[in-house]
MMTF fields as JSON, N, C-alpha, C and O atoms, coordinates in Angstrom:
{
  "mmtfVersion": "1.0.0",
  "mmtfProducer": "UNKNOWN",
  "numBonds": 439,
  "numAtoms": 440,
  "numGroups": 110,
  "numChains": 1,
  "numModels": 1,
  "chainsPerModel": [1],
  "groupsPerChain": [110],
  "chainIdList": ["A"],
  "bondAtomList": [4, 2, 8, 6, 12, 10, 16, 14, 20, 18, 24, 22, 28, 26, 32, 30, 36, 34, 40, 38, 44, 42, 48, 46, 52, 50, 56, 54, 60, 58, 64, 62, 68, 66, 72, 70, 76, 74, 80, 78, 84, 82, 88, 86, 92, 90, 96, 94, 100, 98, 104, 102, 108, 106, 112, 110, 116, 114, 120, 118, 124, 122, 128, 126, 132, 130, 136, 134, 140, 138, 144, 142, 148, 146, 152, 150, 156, 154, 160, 158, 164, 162, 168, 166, 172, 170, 176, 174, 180, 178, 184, 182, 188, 186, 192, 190, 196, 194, 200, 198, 204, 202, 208, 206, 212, 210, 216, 214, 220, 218, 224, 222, 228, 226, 232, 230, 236, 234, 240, 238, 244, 242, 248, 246, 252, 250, 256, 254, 260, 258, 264, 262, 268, 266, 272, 270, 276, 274, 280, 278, 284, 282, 288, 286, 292, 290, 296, 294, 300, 298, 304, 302, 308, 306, 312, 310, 316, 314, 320, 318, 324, 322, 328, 326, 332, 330, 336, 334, 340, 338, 344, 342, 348, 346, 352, 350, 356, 354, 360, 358, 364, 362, 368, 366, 372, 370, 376, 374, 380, 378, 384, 382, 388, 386, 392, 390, 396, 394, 400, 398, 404, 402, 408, 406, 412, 410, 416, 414, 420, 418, 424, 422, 428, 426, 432, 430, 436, 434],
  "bondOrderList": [1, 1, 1, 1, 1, 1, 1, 1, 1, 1, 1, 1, 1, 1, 1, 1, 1, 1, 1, 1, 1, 1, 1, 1, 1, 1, 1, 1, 1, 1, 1, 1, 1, 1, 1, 1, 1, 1, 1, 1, 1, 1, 1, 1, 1, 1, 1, 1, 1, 1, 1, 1, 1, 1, 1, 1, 1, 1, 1, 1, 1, 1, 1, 1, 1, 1, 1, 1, 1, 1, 1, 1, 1, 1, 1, 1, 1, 1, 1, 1, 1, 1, 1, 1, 1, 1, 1, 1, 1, 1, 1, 1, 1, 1, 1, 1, 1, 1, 1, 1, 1, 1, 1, 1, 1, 1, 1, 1, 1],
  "groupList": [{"groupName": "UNK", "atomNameList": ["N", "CA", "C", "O"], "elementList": ["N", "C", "C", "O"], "formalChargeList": [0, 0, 0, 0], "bondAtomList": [1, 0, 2, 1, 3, 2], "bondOrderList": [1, 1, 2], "singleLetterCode": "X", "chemCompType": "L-PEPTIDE LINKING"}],
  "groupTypeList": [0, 0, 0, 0, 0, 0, 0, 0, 0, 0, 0, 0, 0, 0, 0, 0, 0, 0, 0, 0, 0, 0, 0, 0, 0, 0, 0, 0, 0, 0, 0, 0, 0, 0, 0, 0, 0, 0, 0, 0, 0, 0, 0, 0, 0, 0, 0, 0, 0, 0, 0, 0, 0, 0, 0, 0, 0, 0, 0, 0, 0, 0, 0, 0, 0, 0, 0, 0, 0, 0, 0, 0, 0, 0, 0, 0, 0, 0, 0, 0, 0, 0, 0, 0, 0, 0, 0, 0, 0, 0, 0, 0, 0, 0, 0, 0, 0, 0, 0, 0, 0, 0, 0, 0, 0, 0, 0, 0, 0, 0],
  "groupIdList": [1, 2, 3, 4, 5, 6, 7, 8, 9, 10, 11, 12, 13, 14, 15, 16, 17, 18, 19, 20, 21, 22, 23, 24, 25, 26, 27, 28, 29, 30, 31, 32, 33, 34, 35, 36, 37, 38, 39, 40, 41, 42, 43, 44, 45, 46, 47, 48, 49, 50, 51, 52, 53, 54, 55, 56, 57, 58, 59, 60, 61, 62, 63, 64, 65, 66, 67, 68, 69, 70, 71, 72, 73, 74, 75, 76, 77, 78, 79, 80, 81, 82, 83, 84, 85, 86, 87, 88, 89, 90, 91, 92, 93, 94, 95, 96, 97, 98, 99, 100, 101, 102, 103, 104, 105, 106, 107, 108, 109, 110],
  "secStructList": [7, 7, 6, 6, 2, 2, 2, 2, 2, 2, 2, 2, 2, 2, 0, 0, 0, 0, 0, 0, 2, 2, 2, 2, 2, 2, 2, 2, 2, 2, 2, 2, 2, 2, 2, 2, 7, 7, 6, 6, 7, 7, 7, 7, 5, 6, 6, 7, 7, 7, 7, 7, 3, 3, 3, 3, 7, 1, 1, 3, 3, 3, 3, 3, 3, 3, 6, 6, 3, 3, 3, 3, 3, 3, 4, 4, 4, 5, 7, 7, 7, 7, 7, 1, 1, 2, 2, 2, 2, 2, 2, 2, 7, 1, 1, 7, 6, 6, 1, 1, 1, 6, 6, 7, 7, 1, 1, 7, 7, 7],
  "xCoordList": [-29.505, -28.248, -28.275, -27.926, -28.66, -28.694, -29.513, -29.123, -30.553, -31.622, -31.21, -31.43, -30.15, -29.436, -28.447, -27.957, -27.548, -26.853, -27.465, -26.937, -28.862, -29.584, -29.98, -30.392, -30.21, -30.463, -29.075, -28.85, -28.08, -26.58, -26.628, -26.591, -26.719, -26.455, -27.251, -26.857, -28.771, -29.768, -29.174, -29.175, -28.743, -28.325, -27.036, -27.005, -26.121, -25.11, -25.278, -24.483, -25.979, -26.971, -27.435, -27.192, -27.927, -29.004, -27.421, -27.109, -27.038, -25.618, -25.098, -24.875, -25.002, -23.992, -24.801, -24.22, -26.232, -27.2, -27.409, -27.24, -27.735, -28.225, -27.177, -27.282, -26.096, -24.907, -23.812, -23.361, -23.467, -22.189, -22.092, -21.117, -23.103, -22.971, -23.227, -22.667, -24.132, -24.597, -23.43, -23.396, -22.602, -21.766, -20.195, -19.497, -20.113, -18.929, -19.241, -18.32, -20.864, -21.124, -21.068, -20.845, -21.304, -21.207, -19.169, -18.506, -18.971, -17.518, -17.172, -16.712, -17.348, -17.075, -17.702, -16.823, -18.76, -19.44, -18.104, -17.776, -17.659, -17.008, -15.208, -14.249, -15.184, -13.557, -14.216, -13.444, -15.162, -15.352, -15.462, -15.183, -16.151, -16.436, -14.864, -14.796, -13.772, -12.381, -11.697, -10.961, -12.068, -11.212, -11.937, -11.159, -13.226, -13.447, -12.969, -12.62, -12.857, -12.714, -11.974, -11.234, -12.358, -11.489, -11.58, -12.456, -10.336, -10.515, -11.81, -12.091, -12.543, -13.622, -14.928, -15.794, -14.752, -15.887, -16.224, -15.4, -17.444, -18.159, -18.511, -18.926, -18.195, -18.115, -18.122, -17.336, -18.49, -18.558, -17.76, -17.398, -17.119, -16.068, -16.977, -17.826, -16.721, -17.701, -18.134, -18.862, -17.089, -17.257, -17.934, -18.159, -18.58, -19.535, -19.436, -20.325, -17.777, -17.357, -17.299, -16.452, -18.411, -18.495, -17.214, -16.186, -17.153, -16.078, -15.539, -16.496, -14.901, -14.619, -12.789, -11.691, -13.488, -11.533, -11.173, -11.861, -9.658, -8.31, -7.157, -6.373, -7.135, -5.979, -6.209, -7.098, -5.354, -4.977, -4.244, -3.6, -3.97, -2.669, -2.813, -3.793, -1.887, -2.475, -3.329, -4.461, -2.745, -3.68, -4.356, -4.992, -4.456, -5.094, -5.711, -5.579, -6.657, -7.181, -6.936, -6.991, -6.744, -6.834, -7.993, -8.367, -9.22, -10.42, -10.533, -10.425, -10.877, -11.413, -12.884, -13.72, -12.749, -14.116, -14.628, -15.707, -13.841, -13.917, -13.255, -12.306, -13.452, -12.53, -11.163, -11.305, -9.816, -8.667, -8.101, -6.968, -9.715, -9.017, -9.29, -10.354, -7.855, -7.502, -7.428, -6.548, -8.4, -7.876, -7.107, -7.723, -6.282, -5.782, -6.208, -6.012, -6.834, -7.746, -7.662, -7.543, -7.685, -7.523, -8.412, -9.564, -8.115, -9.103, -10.288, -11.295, -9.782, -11.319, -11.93, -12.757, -11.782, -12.308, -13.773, -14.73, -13.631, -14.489, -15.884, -16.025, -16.828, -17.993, -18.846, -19.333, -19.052, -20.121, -19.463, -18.46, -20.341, -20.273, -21.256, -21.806, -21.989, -22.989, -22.851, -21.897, -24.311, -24.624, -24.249, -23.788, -24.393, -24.236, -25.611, -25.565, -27.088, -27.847, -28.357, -29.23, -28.017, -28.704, -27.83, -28.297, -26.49, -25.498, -26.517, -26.362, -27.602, -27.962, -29.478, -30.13, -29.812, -31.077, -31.144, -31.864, -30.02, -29.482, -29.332, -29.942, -28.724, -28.475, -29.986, -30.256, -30.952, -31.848, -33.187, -34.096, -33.15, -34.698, -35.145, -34.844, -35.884, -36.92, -38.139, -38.656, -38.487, -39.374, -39.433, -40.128, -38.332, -37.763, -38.635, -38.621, -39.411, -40.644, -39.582, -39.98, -38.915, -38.292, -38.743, -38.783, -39.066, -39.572, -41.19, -41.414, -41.931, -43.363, -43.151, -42.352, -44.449, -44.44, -43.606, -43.128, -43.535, -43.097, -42.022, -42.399, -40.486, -39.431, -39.704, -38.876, -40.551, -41.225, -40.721, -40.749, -40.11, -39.464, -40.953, -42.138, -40.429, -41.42, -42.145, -43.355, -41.539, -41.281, -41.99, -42.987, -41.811, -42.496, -43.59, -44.049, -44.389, -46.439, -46.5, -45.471, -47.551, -47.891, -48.655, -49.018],
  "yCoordList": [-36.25, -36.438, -37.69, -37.519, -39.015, -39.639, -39.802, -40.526, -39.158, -38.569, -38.173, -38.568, -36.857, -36.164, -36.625, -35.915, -38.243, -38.861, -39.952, -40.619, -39.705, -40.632, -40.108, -40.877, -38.906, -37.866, -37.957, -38.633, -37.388, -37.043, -38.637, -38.582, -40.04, -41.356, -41.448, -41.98, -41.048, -40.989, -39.962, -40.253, -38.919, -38.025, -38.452, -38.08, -39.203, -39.198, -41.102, -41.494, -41.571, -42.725, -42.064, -42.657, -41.169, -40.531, -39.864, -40.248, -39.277, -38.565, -39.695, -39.691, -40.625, -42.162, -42.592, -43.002, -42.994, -43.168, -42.15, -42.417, -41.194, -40.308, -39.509, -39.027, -39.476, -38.531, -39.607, -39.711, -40.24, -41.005, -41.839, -41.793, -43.192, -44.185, -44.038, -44.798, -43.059, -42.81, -41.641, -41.352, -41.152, -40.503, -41.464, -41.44, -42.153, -43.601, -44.288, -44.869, -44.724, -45.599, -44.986, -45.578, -43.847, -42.812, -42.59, -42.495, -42.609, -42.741, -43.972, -43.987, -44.827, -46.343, -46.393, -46.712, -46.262, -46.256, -45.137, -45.487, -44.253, -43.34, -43.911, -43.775, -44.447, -44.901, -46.461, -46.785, -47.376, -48.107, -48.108, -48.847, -46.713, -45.734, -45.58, -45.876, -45.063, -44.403, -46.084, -46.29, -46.858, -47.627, -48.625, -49.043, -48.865, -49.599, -48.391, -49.118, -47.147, -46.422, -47.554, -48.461, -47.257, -47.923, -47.188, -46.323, -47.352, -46.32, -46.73, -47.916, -45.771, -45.965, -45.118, -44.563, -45.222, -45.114, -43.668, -42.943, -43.306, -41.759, -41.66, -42.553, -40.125, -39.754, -38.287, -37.624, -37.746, -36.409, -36.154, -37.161, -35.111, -34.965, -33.88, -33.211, -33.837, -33.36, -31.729, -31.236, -30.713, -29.982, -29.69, -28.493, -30.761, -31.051, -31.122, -31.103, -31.228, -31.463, -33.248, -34.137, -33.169, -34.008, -35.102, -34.777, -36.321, -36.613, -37.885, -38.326, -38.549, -39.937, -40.066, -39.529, -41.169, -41.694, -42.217, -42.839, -41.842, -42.285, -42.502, -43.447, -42.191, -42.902, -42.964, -42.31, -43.77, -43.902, -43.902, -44.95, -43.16, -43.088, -43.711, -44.341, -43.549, -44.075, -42.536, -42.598, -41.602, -40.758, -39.859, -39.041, -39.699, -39.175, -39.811, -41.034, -39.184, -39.704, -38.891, -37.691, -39.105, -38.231, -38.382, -39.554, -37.074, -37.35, -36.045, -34.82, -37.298, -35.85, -35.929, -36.77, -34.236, -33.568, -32.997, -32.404, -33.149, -33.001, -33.451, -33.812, -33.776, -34.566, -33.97, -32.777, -34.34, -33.92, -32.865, -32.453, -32.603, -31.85, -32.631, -32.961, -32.953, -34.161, -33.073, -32.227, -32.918, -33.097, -33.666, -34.72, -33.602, -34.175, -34.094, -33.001, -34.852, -34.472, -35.292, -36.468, -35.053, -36.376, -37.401, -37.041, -38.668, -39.304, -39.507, -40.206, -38.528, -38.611, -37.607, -37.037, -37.057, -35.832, -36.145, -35.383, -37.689, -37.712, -38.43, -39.147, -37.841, -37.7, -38.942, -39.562, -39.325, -40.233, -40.948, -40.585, -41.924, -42.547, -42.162, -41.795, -41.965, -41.893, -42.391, -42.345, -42.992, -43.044, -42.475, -41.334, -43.172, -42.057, -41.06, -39.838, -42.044, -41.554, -40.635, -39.801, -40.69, -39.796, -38.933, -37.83, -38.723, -37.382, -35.715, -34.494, -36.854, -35.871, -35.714, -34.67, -36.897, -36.436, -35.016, -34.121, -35.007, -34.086, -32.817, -31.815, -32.678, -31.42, -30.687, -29.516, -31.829, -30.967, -30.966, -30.143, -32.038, -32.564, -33.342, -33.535, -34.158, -34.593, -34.326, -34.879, -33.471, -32.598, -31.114, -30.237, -31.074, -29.703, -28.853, -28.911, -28.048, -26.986, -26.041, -24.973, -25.884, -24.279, -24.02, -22.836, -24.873, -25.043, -24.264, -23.93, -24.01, -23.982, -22.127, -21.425, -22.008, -20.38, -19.645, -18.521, -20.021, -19.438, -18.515, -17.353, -18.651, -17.869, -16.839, -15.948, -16.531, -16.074, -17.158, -18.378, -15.7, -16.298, -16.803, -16.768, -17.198, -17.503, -16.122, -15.961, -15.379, -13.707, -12.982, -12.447, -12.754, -11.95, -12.125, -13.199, -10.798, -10.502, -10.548, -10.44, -10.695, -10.307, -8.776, -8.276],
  "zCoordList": [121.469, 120.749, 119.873, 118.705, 120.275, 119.539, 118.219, 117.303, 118.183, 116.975, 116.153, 115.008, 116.608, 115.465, 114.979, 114.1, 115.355, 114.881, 113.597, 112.707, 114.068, 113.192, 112.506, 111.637, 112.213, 110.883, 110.472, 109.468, 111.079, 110.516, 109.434, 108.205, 110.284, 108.764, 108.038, 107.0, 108.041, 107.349, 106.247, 105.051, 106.669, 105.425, 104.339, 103.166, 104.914, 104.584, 103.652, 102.799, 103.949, 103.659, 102.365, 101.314, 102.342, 101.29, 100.178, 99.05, 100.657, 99.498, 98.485, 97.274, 99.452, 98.769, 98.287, 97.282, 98.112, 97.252, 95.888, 94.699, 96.379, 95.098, 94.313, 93.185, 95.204, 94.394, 94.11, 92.969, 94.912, 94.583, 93.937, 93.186, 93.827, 93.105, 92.016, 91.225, 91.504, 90.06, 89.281, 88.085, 90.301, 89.711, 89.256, 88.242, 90.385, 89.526, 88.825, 88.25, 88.36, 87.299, 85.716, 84.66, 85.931, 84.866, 84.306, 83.273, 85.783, 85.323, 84.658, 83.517, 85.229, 84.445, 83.298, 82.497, 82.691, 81.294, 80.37, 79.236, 80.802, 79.943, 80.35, 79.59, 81.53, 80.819, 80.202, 79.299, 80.315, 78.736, 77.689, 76.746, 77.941, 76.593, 75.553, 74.36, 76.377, 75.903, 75.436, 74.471, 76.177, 76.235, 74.779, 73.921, 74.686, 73.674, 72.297, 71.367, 71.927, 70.703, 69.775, 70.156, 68.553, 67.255, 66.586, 66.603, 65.456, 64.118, 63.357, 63.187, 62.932, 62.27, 62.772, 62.096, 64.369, 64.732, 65.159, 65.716, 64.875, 64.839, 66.356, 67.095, 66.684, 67.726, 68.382, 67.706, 69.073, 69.649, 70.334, 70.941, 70.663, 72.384, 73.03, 72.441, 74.047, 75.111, 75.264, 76.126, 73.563, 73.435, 72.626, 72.443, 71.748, 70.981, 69.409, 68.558, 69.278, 67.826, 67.259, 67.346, 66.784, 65.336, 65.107, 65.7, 64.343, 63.911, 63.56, 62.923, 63.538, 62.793, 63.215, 63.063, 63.814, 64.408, 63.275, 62.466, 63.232, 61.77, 63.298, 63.208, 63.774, 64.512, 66.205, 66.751, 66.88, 68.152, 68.903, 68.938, 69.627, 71.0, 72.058, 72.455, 72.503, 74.172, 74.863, 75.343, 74.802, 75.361, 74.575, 75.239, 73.065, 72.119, 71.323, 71.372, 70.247, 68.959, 67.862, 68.129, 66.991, 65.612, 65.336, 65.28, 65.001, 65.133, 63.742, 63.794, 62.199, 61.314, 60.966, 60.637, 61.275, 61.337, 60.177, 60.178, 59.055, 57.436, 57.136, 57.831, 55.399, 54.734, 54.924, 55.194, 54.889, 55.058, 56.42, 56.669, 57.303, 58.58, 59.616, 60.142, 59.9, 61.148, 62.477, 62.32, 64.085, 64.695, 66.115, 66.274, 67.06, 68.176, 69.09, 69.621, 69.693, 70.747, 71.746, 71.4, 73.105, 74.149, 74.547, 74.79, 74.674, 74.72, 75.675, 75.563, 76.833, 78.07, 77.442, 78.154, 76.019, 75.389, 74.873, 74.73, 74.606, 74.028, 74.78, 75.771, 73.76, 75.027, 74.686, 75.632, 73.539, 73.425, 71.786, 71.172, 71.47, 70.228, 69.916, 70.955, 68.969, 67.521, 66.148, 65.372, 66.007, 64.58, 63.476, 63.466, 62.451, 61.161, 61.053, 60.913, 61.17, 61.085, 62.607, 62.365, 63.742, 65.164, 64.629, 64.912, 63.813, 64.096, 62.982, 62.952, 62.191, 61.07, 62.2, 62.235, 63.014, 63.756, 64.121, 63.68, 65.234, 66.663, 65.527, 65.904, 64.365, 63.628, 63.527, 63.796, 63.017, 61.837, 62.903, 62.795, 63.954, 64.852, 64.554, 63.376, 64.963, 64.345, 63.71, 62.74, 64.348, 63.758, 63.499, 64.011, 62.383, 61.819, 61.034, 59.804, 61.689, 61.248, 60.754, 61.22, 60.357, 59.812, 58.392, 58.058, 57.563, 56.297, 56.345, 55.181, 56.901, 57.251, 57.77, 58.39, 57.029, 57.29, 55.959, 56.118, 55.271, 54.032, 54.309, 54.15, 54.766, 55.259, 56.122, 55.934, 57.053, 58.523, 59.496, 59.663, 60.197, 61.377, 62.46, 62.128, 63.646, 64.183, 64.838, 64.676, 65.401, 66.178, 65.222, 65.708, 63.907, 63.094, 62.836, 62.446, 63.055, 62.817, 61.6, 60.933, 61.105, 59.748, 59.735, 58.67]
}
């Protein structure tokens, strides 16, 4: 009995290590994340739309994603900050072969 009490904290030892603490630090990086936003700054929400803060709420952003289309979105919405330049990386790759092969897909034989 006492063995298997010592597996039972060994395991539960092991959860709070590998699952828990790395899952509240992640939380804290993203409410610093919400909490530093300013107008100006380029950004993704976690559904993966694009965008540029014009305004601030307490619990929203006005976030436009083209010239003149503003929209409302909440602020734990948003997922990350980005560059001007990583937002054109992440679109095209870094190493964007689609050009190569003379308009042949990759799938198609000759």
């Amino acid at each position: 009995m006492p063995v298997a009490l010592l597996y039972l904290g060994i395991l539960v030892a092991a959860f709070l290590l590998l699952i828990v603490r790395p899952q509240r630090r992640q939380m804290a990086a993203h409410r610093a994340l919400v909490a530093s936003l300013q107008v100006g700054d380029e950004v993704v929400t976690s559904g993966g739309i694009y965008g540029t803060i014009r305004g601030l709420d307490d619990g929203t952003v006005d976030l436009e994603v083209s010239p003149g289309i503003v929209l409302r979105v909440a602020r734990g919405a948003i997922g990350q900050r980005v560059g001007p330049d990583e937002d054109l990386d992440e679109i095209e790759g870094p190493d964007d072969d689609r050009g190569e092969g003379e308009g042949q897909s990759p799938r198609s034989e000759p």
